[in-house]
Every structure is written in structure tokens, then in C-alpha cells.
N, C-alpha and C positions, 0 to 999 in steps of 0.2 A: 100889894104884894108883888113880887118881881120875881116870876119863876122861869129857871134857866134849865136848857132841856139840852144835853148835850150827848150825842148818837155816834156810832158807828154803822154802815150799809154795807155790803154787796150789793145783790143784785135789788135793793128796794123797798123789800119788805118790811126791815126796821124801822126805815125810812116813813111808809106808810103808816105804821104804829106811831111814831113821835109827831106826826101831823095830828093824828086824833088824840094822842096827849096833849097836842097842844090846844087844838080846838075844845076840849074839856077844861084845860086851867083857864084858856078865855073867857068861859060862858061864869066863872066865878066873878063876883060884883068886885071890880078893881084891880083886875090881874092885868098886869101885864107880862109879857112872854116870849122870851128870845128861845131858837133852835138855832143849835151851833153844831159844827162837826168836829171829831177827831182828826188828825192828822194822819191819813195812809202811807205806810212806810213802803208799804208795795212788796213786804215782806214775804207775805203767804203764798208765793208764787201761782194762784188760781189764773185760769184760761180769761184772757178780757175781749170774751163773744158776744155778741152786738147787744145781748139783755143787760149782760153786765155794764158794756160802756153807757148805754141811752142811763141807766142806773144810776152812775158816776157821774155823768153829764149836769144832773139833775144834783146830786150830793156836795159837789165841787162848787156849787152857786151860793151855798150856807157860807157864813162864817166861820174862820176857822176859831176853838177855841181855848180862851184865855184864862190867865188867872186873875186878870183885872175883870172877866166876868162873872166869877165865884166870888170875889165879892161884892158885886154889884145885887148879886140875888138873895133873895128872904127863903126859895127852896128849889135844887137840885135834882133833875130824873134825866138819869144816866139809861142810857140805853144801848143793847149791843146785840149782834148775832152771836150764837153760840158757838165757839171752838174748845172741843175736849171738855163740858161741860164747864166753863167757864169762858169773861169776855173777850172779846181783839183785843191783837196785839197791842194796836192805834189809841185803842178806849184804856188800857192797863198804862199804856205810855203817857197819856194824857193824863189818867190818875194819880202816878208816880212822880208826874211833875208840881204836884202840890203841897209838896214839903214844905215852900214860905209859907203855903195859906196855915197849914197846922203848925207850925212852931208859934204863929201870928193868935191861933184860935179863930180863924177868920169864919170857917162853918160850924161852930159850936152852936146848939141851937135853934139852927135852921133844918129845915125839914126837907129832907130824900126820900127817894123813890126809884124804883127801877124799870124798866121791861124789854123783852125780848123776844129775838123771834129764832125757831128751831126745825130742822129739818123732818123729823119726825112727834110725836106726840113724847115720846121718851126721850128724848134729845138733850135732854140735860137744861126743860126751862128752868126748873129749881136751883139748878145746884148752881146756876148762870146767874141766877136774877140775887142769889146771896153771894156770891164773888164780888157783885158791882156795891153790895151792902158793907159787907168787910170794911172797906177803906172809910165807908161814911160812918161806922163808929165808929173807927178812930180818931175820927175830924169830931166825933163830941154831936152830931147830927140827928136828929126825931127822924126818926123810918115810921115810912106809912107805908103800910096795903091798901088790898081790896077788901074788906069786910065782909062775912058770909051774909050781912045784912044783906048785902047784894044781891038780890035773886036770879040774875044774868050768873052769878060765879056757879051756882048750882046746876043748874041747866045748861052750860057751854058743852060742846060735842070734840073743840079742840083745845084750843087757850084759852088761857087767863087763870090766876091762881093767886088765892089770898098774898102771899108773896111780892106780888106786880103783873102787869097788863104784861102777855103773850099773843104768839100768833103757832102755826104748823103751816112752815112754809115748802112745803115738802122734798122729797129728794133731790128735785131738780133747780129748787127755788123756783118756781113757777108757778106759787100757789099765793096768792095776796092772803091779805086777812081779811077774814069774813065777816058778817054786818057783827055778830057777837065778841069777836074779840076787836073789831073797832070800838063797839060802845064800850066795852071793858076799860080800853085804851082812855076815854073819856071818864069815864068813872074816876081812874084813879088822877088824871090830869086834873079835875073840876075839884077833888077831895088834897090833895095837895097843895091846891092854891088855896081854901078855904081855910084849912088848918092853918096854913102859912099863917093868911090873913088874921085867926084867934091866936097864934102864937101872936102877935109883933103889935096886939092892943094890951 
């Protein structure tokens, strides 16, 4: 199964979360797994102070991505920080350019997933991590969560939500994601590829 992880970052933090989404769709028997970036339009006018750039530095070295990579993959986790309770501008542009693949049926399905990361615990992970959902039923796509089988979803103190892998990266963005919403991050990365993998036998 070929799972395609495609993120928008500021200062990291998303960033950080779609590494251990991806190290989770790894550790399933046959995945393999591209992270790709959005396109920064440089829109948002935010300050680019040295966290931000070393951020970007790092961001800038992915791939940028494609629609020859959507359909290259068996399943799709979109990821984005939050603005106004839902995703970038970069991540919605990239989304919106996928009109051949849906007239095509191209992700009809294939299996999605999202996560996110929020400046506060209220910060809009929810109503962010079903914005990046939206578009994938449209495409005709299997959405997967986190299951409260999960006993990490029950006990987390910040992120993570049946929904999709989250982080609280706080006011300042200055705050990583913590060992629980990293394993979270894995959780849904490892349960994505695997389903993949029973959809496409």
C-alpha cells in the first residue's frame, strides 16, 4: 500500500506530527510512504523570525505536491495547522486543485485521514481536522480515525481526537508535540496503511 502524507507547517509542529504519521504508516507490513508539502503562497503575512525560517528551511526540502501523487497512492493524510478553525490557505489550494482527480474518480475508495496541530487545546483541532475531511468525501474516499480502542485517546492531557492525530502547540508555537500525541500520530499513520492495505486485497 502507498500512503501519501501531504502537510502544511509554520513554525514545525505539523511538521513534527506528519514524521510520526509517517513512521506509523512504515511500521505496517508493506507500506510504503511519501511526505509531500503544500505550496506557501506567503499569503498570511506572519513575521519570518529565525524559528520560523530554520522551520521552513527544513519544510522547503519535501517535495512539493502533485496530482500525479494522488494517484499514485492507495491512501491520503492531509495535514495542516489551524487558521480560523479550519486548514491553510497552501493545504485548501492544493485541495482545490484536484478537480481532474474527481471528475477522473481517481480517490474514490482510497482511504484518508487527517491531523493537526493548534495553538491552544480549543483551537479549532476538530472543526480543522473535518475541513481537511470535506473534500475527501467528495472524492468518494474511506475516512479513518483513531478508535477509542485506543487507550492513549482516553488518557491524552492535550491532543489527539477520535477524528485524527493532533498536537497544542501553544501561543507561541513553541511548544512540540509531546511523546502522546506523537504515538497518537502513529497510531493513526500504522491504522491507515493497514486498512489501506485490507481495502486493495
Amino acid at each position: 500500500m502507498k500512503v501519501l502524507i501531504v502537510f502544511d507547517t509554520r513554525y514545525g509542529n505539523t511538521q513534527k506530527l506528519a514524521v510520526a504519521v509517517a513512521e506509523g504508516a512504515r511500521s505496517a507490513r508493506g507500506a510504503e510512504v511519501k511526505l509531500a508539502r503544500a505550496k506557501d503562497s506567503g499569503a498570511e503575512g506572519l513575521p519570518m523570525d529565525e524559528r520560523r525560517e530554520r522551520a521552513q528551511a527544513e519544510f522547503v526540502k519535501l517535495p512539493e505536491a502533485t496530482l500525479d501523487d494522488l494517484r499514485w497512492c492507495d491512501a491520503l493524510i492531509l495535514g495542516s495547522p489551524t487558521r480560523f478553525g479550519n486548514m491553510t490557505a497552501p493545504l485548501k489550494a492544493f485541495v482545490d486543485s484536484t478537480g481532474p482527480i474527481w471528475m477522473s474518480g481517481g480517490l474514490v475508495g482510497k482511504v484518508g485521514a487527517a491531523f493537526t496541530s493548534t495553538s491552544t487545546m480549543h483551537g479549532g483541532q476538530e472543526t480543522t481536522l473535518v475541513s481537511m475531511m470535506f473534500p475527501m468525501i467528495h472524492q468518494g474516499m474511506v475516512l479513518v480515525g483513531i478508535p477509542y480502542a485506543e487507550p492513549l485517546l482516553s488518557s491524552t492531557t492535550r491532543g489527539g481526537t477520535p477524528y485524527g492525530a493532533s498536537s497544542v502547540s501553544g501561543p507561541m508555537a513553541d511548544q512540540p508535540p509531546n511523546d502522546d500525541e506523537l504515538a497518537l500520530a502513529r497510531v493513526l499513520g500504522k491504522r491507515v496503511a493497514e486498512i489501506a492495505g485490507k481495502l486493495a486485497t
